[in-house]
C-alpha positions as CSV (number, residue, x, y, z in Angstrom):
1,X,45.6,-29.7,-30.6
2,X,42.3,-28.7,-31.9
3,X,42.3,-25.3,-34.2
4,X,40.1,-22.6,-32.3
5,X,38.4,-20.3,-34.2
6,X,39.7,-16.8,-35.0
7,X,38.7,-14.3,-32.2
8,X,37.4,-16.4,-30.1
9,X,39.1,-17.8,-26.8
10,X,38.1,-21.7,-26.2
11,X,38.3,-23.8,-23.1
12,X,41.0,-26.5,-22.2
13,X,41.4,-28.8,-24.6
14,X,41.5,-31.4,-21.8
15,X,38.4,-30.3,-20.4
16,X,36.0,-29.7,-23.4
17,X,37.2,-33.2,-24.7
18,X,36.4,-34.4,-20.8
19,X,33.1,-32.8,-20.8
20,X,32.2,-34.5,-24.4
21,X,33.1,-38.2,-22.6
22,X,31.5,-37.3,-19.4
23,X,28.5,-36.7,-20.8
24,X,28.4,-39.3,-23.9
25,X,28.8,-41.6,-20.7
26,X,24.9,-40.8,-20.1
27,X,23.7,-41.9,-23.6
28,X,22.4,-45.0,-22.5
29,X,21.5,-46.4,-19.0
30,X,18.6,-44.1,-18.9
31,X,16.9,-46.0,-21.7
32,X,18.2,-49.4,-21.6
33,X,18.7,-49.7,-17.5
34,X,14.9,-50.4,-16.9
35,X,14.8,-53.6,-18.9
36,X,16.8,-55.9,-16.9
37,X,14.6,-55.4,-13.7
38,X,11.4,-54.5,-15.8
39,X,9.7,-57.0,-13.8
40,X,10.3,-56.4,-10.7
41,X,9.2,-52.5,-11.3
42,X,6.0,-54.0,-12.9
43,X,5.2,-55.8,-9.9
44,X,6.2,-53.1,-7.4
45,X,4.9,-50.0,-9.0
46,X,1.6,-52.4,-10.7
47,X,2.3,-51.7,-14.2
48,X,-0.1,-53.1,-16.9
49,X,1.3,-54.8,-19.7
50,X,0.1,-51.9,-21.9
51,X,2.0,-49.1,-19.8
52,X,5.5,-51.7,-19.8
53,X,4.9,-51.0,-23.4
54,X,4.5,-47.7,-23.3
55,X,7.3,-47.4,-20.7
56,X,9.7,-49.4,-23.3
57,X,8.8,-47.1,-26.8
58,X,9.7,-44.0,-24.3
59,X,13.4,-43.9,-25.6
60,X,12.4,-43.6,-29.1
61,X,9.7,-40.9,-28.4
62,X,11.5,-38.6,-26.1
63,X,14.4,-39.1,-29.0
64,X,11.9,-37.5,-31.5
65,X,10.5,-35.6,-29.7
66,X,13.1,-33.5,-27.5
67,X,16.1,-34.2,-30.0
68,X,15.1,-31.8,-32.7
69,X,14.1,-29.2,-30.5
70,X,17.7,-29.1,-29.6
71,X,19.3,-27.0,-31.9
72,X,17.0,-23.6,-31.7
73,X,17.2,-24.2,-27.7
74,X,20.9,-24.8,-28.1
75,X,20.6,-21.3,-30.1
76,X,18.8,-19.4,-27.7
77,X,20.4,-20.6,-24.0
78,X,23.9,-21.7,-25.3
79,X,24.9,-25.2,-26.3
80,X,27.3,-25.7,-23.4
81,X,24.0,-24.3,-20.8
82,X,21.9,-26.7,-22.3
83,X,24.2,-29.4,-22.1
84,X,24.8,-28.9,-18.5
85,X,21.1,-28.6,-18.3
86,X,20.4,-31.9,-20.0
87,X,22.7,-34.0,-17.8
88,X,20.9,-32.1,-14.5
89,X,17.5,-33.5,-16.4
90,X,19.0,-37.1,-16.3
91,X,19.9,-36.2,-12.5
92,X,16.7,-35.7,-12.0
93,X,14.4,-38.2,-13.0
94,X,17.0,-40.8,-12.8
95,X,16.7,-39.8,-9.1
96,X,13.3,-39.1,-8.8
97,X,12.0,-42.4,-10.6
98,X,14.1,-44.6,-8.4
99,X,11.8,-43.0,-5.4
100,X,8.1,-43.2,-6.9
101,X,5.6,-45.6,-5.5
102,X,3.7,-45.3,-8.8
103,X,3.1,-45.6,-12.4
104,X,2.4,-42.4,-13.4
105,X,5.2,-40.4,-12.1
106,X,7.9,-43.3,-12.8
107,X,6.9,-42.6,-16.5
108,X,7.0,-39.6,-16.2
109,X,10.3,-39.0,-14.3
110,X,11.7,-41.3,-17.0
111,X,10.1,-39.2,-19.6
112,X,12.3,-35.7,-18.0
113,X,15.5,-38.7,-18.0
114,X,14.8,-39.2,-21.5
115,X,14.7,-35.4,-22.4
116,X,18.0,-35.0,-21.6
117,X,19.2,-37.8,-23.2
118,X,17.9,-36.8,-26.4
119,X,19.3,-33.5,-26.3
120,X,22.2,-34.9,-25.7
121,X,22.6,-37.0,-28.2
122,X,21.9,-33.8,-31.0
123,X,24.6,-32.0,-29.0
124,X,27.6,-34.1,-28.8
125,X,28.1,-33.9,-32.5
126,X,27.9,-30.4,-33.0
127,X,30.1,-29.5,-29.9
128,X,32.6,-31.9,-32.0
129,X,32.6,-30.3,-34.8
130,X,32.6,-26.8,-32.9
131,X,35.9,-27.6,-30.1
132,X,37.6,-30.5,-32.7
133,X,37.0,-29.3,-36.5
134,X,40.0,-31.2,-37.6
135,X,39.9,-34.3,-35.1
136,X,36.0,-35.1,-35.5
137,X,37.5,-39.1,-36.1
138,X,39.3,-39.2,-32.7
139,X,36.7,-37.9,-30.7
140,X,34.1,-39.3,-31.8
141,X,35.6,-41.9,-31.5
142,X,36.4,-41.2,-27.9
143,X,32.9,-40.3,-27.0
144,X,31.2,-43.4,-28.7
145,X,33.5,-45.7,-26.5
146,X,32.7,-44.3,-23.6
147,X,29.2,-44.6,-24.8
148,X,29.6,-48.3,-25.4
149,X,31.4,-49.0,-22.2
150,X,28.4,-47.7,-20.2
151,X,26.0,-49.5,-22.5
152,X,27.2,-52.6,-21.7
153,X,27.9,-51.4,-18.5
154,X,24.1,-51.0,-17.7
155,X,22.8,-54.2,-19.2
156,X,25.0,-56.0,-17.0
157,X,25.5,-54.1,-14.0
158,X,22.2,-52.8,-12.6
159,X,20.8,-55.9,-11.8
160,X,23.8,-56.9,-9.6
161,X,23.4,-53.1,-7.8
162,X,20.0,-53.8,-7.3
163,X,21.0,-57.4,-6.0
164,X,23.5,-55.7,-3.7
165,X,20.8,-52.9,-2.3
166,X,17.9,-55.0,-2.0
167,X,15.5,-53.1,-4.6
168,X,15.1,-52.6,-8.3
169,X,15.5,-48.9,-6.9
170,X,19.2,-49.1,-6.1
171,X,19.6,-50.7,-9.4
172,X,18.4,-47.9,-11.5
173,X,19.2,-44.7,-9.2
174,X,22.9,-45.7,-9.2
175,X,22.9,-43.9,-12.9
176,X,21.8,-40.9,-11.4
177,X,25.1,-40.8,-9.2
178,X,27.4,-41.4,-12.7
179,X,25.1,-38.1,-14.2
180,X,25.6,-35.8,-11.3
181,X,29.6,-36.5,-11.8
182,X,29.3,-36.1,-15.6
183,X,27.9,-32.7,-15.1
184,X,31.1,-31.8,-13.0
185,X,33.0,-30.8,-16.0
186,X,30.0,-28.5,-17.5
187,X,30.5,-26.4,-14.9
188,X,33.4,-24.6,-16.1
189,X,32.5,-25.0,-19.6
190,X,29.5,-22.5,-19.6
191,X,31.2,-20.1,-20.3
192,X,31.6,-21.5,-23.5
193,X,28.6,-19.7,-24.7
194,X,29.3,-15.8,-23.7
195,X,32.0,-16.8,-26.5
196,X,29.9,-16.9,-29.6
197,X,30.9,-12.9,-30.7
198,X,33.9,-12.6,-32.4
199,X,35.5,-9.6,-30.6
200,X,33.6,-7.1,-32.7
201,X,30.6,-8.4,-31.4
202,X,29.0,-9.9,-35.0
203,X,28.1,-13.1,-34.8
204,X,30.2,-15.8,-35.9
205,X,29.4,-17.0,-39.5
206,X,29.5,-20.3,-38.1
207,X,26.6,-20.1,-36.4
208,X,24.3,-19.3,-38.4
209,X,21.5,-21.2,-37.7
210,X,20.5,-24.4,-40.4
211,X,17.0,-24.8,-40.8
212,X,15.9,-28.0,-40.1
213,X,13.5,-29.3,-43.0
214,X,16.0,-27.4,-45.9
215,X,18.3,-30.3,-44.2
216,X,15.9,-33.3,-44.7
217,X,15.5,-32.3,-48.3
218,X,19.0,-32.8,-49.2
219,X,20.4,-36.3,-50.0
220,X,22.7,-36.3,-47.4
221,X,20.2,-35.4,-44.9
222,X,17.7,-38.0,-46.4
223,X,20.7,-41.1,-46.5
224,X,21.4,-39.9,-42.9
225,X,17.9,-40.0,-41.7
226,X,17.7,-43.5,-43.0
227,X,20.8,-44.6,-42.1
228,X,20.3,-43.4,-38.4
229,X,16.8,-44.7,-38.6
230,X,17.5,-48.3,-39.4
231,X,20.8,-48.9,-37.2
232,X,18.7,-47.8,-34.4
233,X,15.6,-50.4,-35.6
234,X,18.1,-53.0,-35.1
235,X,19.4,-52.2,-32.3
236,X,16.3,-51.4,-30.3
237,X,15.3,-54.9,-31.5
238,X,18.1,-56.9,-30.7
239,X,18.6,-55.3,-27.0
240,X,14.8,-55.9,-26.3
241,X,13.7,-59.0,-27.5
242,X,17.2,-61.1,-28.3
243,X,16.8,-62.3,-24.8
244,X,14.0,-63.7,-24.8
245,X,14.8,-65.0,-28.2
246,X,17.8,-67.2,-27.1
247,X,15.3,-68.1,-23.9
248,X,13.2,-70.2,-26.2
249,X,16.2,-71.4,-28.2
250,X,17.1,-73.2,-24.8
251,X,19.6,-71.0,-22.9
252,X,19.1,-70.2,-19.3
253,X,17.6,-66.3,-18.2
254,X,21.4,-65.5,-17.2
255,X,23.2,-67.2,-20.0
256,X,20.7,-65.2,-22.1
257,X,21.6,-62.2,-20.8
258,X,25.4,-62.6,-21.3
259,X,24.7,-63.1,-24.9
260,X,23.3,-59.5,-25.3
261,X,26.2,-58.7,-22.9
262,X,28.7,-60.3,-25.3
263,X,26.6,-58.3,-28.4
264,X,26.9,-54.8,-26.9
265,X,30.5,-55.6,-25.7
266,X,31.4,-55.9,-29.3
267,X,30.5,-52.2,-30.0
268,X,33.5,-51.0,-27.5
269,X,36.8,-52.2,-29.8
270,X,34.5,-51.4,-33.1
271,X,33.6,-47.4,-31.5
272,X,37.3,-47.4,-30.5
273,X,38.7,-48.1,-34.4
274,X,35.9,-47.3,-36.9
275,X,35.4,-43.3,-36.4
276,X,39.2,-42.7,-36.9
277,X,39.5,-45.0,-39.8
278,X,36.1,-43.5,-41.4
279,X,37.8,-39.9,-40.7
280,X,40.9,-41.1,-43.1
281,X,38.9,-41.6,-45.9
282,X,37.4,-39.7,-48.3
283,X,34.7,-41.7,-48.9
284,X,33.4,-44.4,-46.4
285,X,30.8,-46.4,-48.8
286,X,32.9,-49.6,-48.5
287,X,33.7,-49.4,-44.8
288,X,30.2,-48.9,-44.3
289,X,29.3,-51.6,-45.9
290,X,31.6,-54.0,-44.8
291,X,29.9,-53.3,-41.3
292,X,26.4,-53.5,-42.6
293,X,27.1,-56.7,-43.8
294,X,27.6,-58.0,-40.7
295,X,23.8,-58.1,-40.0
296,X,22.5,-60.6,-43.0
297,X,24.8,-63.0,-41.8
298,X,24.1,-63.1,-38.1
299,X,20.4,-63.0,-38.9
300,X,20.9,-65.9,-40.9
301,X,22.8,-67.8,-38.3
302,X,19.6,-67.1,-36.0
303,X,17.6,-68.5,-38.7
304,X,19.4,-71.6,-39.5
305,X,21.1,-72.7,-35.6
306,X,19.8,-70.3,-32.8
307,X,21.4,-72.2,-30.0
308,X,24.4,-73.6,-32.0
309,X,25.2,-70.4,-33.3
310,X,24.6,-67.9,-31.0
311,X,28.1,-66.8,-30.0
312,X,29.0,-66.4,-33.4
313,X,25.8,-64.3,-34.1
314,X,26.0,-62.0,-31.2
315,X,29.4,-61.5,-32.3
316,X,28.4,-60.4,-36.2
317,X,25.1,-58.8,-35.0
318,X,27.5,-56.8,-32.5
319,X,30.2,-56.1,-35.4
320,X,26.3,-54.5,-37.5
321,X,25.5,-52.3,-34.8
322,X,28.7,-50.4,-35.2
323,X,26.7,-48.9,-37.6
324,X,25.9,-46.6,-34.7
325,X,29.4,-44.8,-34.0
326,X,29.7,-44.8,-37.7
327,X,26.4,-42.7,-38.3
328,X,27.7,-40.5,-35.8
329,X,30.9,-39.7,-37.7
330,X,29.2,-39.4,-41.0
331,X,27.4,-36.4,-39.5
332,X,30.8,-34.4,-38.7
333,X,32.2,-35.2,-41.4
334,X,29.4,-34.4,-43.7
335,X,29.5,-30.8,-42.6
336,X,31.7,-28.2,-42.8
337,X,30.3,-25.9,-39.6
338,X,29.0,-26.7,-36.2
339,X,25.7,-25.5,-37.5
340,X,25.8,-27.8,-40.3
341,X,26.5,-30.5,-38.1
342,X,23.9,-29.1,-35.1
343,X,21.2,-29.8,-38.2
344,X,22.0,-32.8,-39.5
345,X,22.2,-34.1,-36.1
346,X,18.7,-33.0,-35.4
347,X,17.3,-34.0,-38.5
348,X,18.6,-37.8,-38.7
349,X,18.7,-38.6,-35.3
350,X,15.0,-37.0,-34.3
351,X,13.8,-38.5,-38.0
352,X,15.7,-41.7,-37.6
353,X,14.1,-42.4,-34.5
354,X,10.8,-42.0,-35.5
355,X,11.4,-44.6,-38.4
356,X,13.0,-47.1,-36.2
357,X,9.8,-46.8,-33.4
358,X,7.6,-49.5,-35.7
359,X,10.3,-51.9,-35.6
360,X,10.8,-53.4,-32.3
361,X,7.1,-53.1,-32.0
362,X,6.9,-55.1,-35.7
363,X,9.1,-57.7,-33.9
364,X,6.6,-58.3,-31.0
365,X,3.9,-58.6,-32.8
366,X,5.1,-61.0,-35.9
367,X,6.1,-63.2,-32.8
368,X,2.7,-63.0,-30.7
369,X,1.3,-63.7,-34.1
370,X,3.3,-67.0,-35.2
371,X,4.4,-68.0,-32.0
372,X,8.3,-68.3,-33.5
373,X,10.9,-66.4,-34.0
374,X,11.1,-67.1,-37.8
375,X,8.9,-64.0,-39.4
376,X,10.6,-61.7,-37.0
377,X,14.2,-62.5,-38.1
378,X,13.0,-62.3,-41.8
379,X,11.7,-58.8,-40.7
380,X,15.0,-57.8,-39.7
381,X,16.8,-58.5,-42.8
382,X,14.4,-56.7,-44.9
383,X,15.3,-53.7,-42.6
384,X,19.3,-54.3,-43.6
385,X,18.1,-53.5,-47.2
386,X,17.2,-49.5,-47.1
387,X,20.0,-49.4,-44.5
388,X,22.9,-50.5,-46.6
389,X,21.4,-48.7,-49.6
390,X,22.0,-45.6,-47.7
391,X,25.4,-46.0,-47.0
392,X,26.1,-45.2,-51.0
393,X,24.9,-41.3,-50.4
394,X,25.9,-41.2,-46.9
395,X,28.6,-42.8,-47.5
396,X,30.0,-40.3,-50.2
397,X,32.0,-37.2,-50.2
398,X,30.4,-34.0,-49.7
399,X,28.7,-31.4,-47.4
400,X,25.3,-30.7,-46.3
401,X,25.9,-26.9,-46.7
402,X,26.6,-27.3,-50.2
403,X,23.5,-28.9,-51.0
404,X,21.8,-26.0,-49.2
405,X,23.5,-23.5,-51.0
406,X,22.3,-25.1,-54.1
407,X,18.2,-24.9,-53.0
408,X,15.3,-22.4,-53.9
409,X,14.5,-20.9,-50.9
410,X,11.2,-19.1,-50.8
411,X,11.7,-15.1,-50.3
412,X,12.3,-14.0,-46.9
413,X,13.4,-17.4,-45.8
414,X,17.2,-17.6,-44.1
């Protein structure tokens, strides 16, 4: 059972860990649920090729954007409200952009989707770290599963629901439906947040709030940022243009698809094992880099047999992107508070996310520009470079809040 902390009555076990899962299940189909009928929305709702662009770099803004914002809203409103609040945002305009007869609104509707996502991705960790101190491997590793699960589950799925309704519309509101039951459990988990006192009324010690940019100028929140940063490069990368790659290597639109079917799939057993064995060790440089290794060698597969080799290098480029659950882990479990782990979150996911926006971009471009796929992959292995070098400070025992303690701070400043 997790420990609670002193003077202060927690929810259900059961339920907080059910909340965490419902809403980790939310993680994805927003952002990656538009691809596999992108152009059947273009041709329904007129989108130029400039706003499909803009409509595919929306994840990685609204990730930016809204995601470090999180933890002083998380502050003020409660981080259980906000959660709640998030997954009614995905409601929302998961519901509302599945309705819109235009451009405009569908981006924005996905932009309010996108929101929620984001702050939901700052939140899980530190609501880890707040209900599960001493089992951050386990449930993270719960939570990333379930995150995986519904990945692949919306790559592969929402073309068939849109296939069985008749419209691109069915195929992207059926999410909506999986957010409104995640949000179930947040219900009762509210209040959560008129629990913050300790019974004298003082504020817990806890949480104290981090501020943000003493984080990002500590090593661990600088390895982080990178790490995060260049996991997600890849993986935006591989989930938007891999299908297309193996397209011109010679397999068919559907056998295309199953391969980046068969790469996300891989992230389920990997999210199931890797946080509980990265929560055993005191340091996780090796493991990590085990994993990133992964990624050199599928690339070069691509490189040398595209068609030939493809199975095998979905599988290894699959086996790189648990990198991902991995990240996530190394966030618990380099902090010692929720606080701690509330900042770090927002600092190397919001800052990670803005370093991985160039790349799929970087991708498109190097192919328009040489016709092949050749300069692309290249790309991408010069990405796996800063990556694995930040798995040595990420990687390595120690705390975030000891680095802090350890800073100048200018007077006045928390």
């Amino acid at each position: 059972m997790p420990s609670p902390r002193s003077g202060v009555r927690t929810a259900a076990p059961w339920l907080v860990l059910a909340g965490i899962v419902a809403a980790a299940v939310n993680l994805r189909p927003a952002a990656v649920s538009v691809g596999p009928v992108l152009a059947e929305v273009r041709e329904d709702l007129g989108l130029s090729g400039l706003v499909a662009g803009l409509l595919t770099s929306l994840p990685v803004i609204a990730f930016a954007a809204f995601g470090v914002a999180s933890p002083a809203a998380a502050r003020r409103f409660g981080v259980h409200r906000l959660t709640l609040v998030s997954l009614l945002m995905l409601v929302a305009g998961l519901t509302g952009r599945a309705l819109v007869d235009s451009a405009v609104p569908f981006l924005l509707l996905s932009l309010l989707a996108l929101a929620g996502m984001a702050s939901g991705n700052v939140l899980l960790p530190a609501l880890v770290k707040r209900h599960f101190p001493d089992r951050v491997g386990a449930v993270t590793a719960a939570y990333t599963t379930a995150l995986a699960v519904f990945l692949t589950a919306s790559l592969t799925l929402t073309v068939p629901i849109a296939d069985l309704g008749g419209s691109w519309r069915w195929g992207l509101g059926a999410w909506a439906v999986v957010a409104l039951l995640s949000a179930v459990p947040w219900l009762f988990l509210t209040g959560e947040d008129r629990q913050d006192a300790d019974d004298d009324g003082t504020p817990d010690p806890d949480e104290e709030p981090v501020a943000l940019w003493r984080v990002l100028r500590t090593p661990i929140g600088v390895a982080l940022t990178v790490m995060f940063g260049f996991q997600a490069l890849q993986a935006y990368a591989l989930f938007g243009w891999f299908p297309l790659l193996w397209r011109e290597a010679g397999y068919s639109p559907t056998a295309a698809g199953a391969l980046v079917g068969l790469l996300a799939a891989v992230s389920i057993p990997t999210s199931i094992w890797l946080p509980r064995a990265a929560a055993k060790r005191e340091s996780q440089v090796r493991l990590c880099l085990a994993v990133w290794a992964c990624y050199p060698v599928g690339y070069v597969m691509i490189l040398v047999a595209p068609y030939t080799l493809a199975v095998p290098a979905a599988l290894l480029l699959g086996l790189g992107a648990a990198l991902f659950p991995l990240v996530l882990v190394l966030i618990g479990l380099r902090s010692r508070t929720a606080a701690g782990t509330s900042g770090l979150s927002a600092v190397a996911q919001s800052g990670g996310y803005v370093l991985s926006a160039a790349g799929p971009l970087t991708v498109g471009a190097l192919h328009d520009g040489t016709g092949g796929w050749t300069l692309p992959v290249l790309f991408l292995i010069a990405c796996t470079l800063p990556l694995g070098a930040s798995t040595f400070v990420a990687g390595r025992p120690g705390h975030v809040e000891d680095a802090l303690s350890g800073q100048t701070q200018p007077a006045g400043s928390r």
